[in-house]
C-alpha positions in Angstrom: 0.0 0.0 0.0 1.0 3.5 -1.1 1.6 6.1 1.8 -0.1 9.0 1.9 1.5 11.9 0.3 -1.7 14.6 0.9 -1.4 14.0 4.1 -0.8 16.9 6.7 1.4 16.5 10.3 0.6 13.4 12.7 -1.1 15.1 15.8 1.2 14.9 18.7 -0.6 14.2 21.9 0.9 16.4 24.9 -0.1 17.7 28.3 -1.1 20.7 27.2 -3.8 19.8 24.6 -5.6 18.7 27.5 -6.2 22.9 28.7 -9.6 23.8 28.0 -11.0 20.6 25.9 -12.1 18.3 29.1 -15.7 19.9 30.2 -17.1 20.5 33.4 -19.5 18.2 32.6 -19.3 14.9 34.8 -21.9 12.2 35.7 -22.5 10.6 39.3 -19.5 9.0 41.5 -17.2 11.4 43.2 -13.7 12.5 42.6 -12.6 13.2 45.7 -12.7 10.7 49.2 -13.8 7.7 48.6 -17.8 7.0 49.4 -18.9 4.1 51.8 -20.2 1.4 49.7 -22.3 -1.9 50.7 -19.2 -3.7 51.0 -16.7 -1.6 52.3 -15.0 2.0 50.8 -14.8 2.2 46.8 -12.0 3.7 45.2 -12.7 7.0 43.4 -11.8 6.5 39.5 -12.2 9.4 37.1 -12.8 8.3 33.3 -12.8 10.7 30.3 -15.7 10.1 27.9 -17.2 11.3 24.4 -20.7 11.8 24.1 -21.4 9.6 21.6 -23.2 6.2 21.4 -19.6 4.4 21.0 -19.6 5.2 25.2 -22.9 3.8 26.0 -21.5 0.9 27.7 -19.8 2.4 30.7 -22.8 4.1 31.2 -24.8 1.2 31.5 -22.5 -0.1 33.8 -22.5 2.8 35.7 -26.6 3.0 35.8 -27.1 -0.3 36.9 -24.2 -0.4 39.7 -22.1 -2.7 38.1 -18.7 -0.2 39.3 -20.0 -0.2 42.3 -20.1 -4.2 42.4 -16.2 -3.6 41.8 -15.8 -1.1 43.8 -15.4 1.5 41.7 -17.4 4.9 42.6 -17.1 6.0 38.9 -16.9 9.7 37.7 -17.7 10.0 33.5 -16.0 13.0 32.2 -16.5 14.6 29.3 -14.5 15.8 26.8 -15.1 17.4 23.7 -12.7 14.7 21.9 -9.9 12.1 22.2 -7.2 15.5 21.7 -8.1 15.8 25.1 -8.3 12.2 26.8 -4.8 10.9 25.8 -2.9 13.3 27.1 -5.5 13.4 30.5 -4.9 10.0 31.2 -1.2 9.9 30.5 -1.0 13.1 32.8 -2.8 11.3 35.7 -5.4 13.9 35.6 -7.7 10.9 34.5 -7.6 7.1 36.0 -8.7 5.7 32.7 -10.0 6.8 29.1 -11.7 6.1 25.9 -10.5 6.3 22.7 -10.5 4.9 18.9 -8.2 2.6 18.5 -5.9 4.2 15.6 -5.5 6.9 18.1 -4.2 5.2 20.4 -2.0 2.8 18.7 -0.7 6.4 17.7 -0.3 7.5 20.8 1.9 4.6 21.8 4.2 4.5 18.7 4.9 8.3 19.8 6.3 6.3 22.9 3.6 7.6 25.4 3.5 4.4 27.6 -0.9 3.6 27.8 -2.1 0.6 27.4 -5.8 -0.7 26.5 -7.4 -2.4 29.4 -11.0 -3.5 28.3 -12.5 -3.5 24.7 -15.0 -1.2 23.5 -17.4 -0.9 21.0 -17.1 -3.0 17.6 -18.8 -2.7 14.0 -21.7 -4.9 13.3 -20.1 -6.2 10.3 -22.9 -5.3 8.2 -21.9 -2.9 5.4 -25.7 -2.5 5.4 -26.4 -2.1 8.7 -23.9 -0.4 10.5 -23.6 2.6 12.6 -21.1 4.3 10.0 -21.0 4.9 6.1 -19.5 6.8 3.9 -22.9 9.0 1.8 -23.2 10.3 -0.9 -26.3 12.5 -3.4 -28.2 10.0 -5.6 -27.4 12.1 -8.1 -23.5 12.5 -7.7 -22.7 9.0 -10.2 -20.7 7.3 -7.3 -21.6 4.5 -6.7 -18.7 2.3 -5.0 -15.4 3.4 -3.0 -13.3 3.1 -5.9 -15.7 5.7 -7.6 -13.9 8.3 -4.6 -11.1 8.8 -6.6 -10.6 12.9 -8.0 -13.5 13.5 -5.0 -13.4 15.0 -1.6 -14.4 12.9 1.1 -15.3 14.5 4.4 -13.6 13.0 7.6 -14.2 14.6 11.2 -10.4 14.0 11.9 -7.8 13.9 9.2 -5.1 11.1 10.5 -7.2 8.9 12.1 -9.4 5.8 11.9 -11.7 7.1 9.1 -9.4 8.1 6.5 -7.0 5.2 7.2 -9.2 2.5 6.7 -11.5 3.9 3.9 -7.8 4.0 2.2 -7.3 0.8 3.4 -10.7 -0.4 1.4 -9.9 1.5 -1.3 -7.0 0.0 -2.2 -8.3 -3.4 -1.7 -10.6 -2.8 -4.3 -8.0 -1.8 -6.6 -8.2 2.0 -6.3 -5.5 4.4 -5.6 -6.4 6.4 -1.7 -3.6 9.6 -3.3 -6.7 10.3 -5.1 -8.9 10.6 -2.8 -8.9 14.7 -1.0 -9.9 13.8 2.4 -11.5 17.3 4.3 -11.7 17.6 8.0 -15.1 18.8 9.0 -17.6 18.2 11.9 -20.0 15.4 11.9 -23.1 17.9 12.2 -22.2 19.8 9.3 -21.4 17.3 6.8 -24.9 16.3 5.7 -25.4 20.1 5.1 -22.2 20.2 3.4 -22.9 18.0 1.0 -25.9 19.0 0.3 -24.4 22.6 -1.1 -22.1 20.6 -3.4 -18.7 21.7 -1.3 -18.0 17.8 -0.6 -18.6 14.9 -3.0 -19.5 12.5 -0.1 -19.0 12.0 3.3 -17.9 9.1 6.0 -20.5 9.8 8.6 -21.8 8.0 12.2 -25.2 7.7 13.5 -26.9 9.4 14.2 -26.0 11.9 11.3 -25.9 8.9 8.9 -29.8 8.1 10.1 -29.9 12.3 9.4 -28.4 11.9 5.9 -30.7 8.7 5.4 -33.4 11.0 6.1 -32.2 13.4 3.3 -32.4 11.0 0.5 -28.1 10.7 0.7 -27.0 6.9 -0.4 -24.7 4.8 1.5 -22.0 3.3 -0.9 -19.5 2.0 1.5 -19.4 0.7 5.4 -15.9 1.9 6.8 -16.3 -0.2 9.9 -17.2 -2.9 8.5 -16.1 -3.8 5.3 -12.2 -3.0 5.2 -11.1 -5.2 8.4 -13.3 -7.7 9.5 -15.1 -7.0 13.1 -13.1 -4.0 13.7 -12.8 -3.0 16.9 -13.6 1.0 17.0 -12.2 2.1 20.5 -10.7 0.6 23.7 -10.5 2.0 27.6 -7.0 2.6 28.4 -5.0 4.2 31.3 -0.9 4.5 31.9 1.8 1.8 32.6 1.7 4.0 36.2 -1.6 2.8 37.2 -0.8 -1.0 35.7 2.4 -1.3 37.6 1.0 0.9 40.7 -2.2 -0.3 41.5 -2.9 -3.6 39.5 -6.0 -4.7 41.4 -8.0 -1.3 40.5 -7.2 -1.7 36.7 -8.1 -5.7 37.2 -11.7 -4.3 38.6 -12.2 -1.5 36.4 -11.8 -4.3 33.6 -14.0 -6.5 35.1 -16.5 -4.3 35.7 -16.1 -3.2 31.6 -16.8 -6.7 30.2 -20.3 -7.0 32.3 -21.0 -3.5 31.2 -20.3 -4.5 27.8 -22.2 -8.0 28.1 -25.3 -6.1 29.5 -25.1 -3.8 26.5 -25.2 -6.5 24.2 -27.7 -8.1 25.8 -29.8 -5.1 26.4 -30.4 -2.5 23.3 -32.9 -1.1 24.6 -31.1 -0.6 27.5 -28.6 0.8 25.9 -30.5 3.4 23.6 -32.6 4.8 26.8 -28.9 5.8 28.6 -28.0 7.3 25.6 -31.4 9.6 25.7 -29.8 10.6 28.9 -26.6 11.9 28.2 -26.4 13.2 24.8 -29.0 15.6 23.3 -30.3 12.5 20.1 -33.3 13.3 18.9 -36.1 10.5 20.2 -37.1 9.6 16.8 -33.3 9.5 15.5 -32.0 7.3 18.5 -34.9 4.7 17.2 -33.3 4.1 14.2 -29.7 4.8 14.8 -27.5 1.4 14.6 -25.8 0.3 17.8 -22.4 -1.3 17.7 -21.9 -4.4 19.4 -19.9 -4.8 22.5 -17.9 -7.8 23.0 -16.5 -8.6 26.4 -12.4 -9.5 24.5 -10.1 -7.7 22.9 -10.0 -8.8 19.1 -6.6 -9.1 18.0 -6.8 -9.9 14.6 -8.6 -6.5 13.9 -6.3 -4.4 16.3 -3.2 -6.0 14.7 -4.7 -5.3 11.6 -5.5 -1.6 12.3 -1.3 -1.5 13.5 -0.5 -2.4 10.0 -2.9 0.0 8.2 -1.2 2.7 10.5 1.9 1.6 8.9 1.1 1.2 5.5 -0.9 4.8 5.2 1.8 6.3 7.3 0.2 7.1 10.4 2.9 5.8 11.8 6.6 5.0 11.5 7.4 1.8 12.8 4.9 -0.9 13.8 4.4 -1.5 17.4 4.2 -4.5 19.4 0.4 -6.0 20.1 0.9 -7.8 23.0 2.5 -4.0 24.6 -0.8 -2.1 23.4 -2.8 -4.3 25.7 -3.6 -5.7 28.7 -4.1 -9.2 28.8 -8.1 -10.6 30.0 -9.4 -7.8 28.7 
């Protein structure tokens, strides 16, 4: 595969991208002494979140006292994106994190020692049916990936997930990604967008892929799930620190993940009333948004595979070592 060549600098996570991006925004637990549980004291843990559906697990978890169980009195921060999580958790300013993968495989090949402890969400491997897609007009003529090339192609984040693996499925299909002009714009404004012509198509998430459904748009490609089998999206992380300091929190806060994530799965409904409650979805919208599924393990065929499409689109240097991006049982 071809590197990029209209690409522009690798964003460099630091300390200080986390000043004003985390929001005061935070949802039940406590940050400060620890609260007197059922069984004994629970241990503070502060976790920075997106408000997005990718999240909903942790929420359910948090809902229905599975933390607690753990004992874990869990705080939910959120942040206005990853920029801002990374460099929170690695500062110790947050406990743990969520993130998309390809972030933070970049993260790690920058050196910055965090490590995934429990798997997130994961595509529903339906190209169809999926809670991501790249749109386009009906009356634009494209009709499959490979018809991307000389087009502009909204992302939300230029070097990251979305324009890596749509490269990725490009070039399987014989295309050519250099082609391709990838734009960075906001997921709210990209239905809008293309509608005034200034994008040829865009890769877009429920619920603004239900929105651009609702606008007549066509789906012509599933980024999630058609270029890597059952790709994992996003992982909860923290810093080597907390592995090596306190190994028994980050073994609970795991724990506690997988039968959040197994209650998701098992519950949809579930799911899409907690994310009524902490995001502003439209009723009708959540009702037909597609939820990803959440698997209790980490799938390392697809992370290993997301490593090597870093490589090959040059997201990052050098491949990095599996096995040191995550924690084992998770």
């Amino acid at each position: 595969m071809k590197k990029f060549t209209n690409r522009g600098r690798l964003p460099l996570f630091t300390s200080a991208a986390i000043a004003g991006l985390l929001t005061l925004s935070a949802c039940g637990g406590s940050s400060d002494d620890a609260t007197e549980g059922a069984d004994g004291d629970l241990t503070p843990v502060e976790v920075g979140v997106i408000p997005i559906g990718d999240v909903a697990s942790i929420y359910v978890g948090q809902q229905e006292g599975i933390f607690e169980e753990h004992g874990i009195d869990l705080t939910l921060t959120q942040a206005q994106g990853g920029a801002a999580i990374v460099p929170g958790v690695q500062s110790g300013d947050l406990d743990f994190g969520y993130s998309n993968v390809t972030s933070l495989v970049m993260a790690r090949s920058q050196g910055l020692p965090i490590q995934i402890v429990a798997t997130g969400p994961q595509t529903t491997g339906s190209a169809d049916e999926d809670f991501a897609a790249v749109m386009v007009a009906p009356d634009s003529g494209i009709e499959s990936v490979t018809d991307l090339e000389g087009k502009t192609l909204a992302v939300n984040t230029l070097n990251n997930i979305f324009d890596s693996v749509i490269s990725s499925g490009l070039e399987q299909e014989g295309g050519d990604p250099e082609q391709v002009e990838f734009v960075e714009m906001a997921f709210p404004d990209m239905v809008a967008q293309l509608e005034a012509g200034n994008v040829d198509a865009i890769s877009a998430v429920d619920p603004f892929a239900v929105m651009g459904d609702e606008a007549g748009l066509n789906r012509i490609y599933g980024p999630f799930s058609e270029p890597v089998e059952d790709l994992s999206i996003g992982g909860y992380f923290t810093n080597e620190q907390l592995v090596s300091e306190d190994p028994e929190l980050v073994e609970s806060f795991t724990a506690a993940m997988q039968e959040s994530q197994a209650l998701s799965e098992e519950d949809p409904e579930l799911v899409r009333e907690v994310i009524a409650e902490y995001t502003d979805m439209d009723p009708d919208i959540l009702e037909q948004t597609t939820l990803p599924r959440f698997p209790q393990e980490h799938h390392r065929e697809s992370l290993q595979q997301i490593i090597d499409i870093s490589v090959e689109t040059g997201l990052i240097q050098e491949p990095i070592e599996l096995e040191e991006l995550i924690i084992d049982g998770a």
